[in-house]
C-alpha atoms as a printed R data frame, in Angstrom:
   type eleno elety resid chain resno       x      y       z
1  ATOM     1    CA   UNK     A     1 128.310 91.633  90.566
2  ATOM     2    CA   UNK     A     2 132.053 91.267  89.628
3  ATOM     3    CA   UNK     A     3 133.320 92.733  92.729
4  ATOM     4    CA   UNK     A     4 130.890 90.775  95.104
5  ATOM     5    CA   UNK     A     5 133.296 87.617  93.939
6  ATOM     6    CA   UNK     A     6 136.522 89.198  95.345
7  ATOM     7    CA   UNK     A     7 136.944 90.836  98.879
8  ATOM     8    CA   UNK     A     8 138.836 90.554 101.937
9  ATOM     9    CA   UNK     A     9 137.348 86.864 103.241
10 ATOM    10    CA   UNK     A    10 138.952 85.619  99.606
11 ATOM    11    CA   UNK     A    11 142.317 84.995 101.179
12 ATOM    12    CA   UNK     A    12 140.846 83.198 104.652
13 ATOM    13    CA   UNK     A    13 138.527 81.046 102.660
14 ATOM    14    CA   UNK     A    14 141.808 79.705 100.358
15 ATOM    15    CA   UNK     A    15 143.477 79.424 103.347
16 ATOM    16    CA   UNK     A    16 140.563 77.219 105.423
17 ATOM    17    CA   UNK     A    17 140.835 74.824 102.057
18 ATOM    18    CA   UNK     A    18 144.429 74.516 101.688
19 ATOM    19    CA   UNK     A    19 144.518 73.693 105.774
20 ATOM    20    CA   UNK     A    20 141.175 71.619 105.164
21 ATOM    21    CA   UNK     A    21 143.152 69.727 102.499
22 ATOM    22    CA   UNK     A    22 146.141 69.454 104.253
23 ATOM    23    CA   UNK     A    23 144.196 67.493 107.297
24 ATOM    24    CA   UNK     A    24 142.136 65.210 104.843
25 ATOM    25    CA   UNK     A    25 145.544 64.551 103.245
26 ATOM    26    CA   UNK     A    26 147.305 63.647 107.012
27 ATOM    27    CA   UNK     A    27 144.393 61.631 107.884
28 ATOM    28    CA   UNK     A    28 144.717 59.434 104.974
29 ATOM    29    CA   UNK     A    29 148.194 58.970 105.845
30 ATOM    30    CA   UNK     A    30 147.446 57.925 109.456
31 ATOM    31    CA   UNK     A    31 145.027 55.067 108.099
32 ATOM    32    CA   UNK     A    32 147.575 53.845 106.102
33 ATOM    33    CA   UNK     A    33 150.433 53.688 108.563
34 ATOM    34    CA   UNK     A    34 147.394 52.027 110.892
35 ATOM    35    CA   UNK     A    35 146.841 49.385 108.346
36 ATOM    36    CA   UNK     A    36 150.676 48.978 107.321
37 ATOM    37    CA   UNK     A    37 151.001 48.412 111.662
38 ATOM    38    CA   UNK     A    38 148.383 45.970 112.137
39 ATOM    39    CA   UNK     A    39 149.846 43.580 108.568
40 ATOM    40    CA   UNK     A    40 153.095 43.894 110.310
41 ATOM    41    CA   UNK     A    41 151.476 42.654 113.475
42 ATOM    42    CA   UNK     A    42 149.056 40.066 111.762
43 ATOM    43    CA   UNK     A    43 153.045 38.922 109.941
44 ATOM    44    CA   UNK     A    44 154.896 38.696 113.074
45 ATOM    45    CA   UNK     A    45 151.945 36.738 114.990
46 ATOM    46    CA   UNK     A    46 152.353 34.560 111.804
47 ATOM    47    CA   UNK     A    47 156.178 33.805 111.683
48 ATOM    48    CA   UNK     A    48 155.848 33.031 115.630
49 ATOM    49    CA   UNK     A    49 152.560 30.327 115.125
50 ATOM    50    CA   UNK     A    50 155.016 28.625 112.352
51 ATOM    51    CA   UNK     A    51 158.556 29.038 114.770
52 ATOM    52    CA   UNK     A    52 155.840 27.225 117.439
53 ATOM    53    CA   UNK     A    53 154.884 24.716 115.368
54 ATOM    54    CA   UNK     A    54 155.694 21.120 116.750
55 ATOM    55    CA   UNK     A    55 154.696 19.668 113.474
56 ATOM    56    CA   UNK     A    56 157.885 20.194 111.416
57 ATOM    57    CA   UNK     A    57 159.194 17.614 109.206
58 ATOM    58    CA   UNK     A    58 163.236 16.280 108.862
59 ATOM    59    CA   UNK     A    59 163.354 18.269 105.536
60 ATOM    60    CA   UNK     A    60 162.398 21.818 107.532
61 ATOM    61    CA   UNK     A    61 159.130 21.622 105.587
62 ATOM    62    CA   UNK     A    62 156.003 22.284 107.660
63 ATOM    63    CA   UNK     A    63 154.330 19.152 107.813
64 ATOM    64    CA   UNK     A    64 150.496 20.225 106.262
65 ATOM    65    CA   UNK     A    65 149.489 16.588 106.873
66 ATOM    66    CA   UNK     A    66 149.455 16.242 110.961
């Protein structure tokens, strides 16, 4: 029974995890950089609807009012 644990597909199977790992762990980085792109996108749109804004007061404020 003990030697039925060890054997030659030992090595391949540790292998298929670590590479199984090492995918799961790159495609949790690409969803983050994803998300971190679209916030940067969702800011920038942002800054340019308040540049565009005709409603701007004399004090530089943004005028919440008009």
């Amino acid at each position: 029974m003990v030697s039925s644990v060890g054997g030659p597909s030992v090595p391949a199977l540790t292998t298929a995890l670590l590479k199984e790992a090492a995918a799961n762990q790159e495609l949790g980085i690409a969803v983050v950089r994803k998300g971190q792109n679209i916030e940067r996108a969702q800011g920038e749109a942002a800054l340019k609807l308040i540049d565009s804004s005709s409603s701007v007061a004399s004090s530089g404020r943004i005028d919440l009012y008009a």
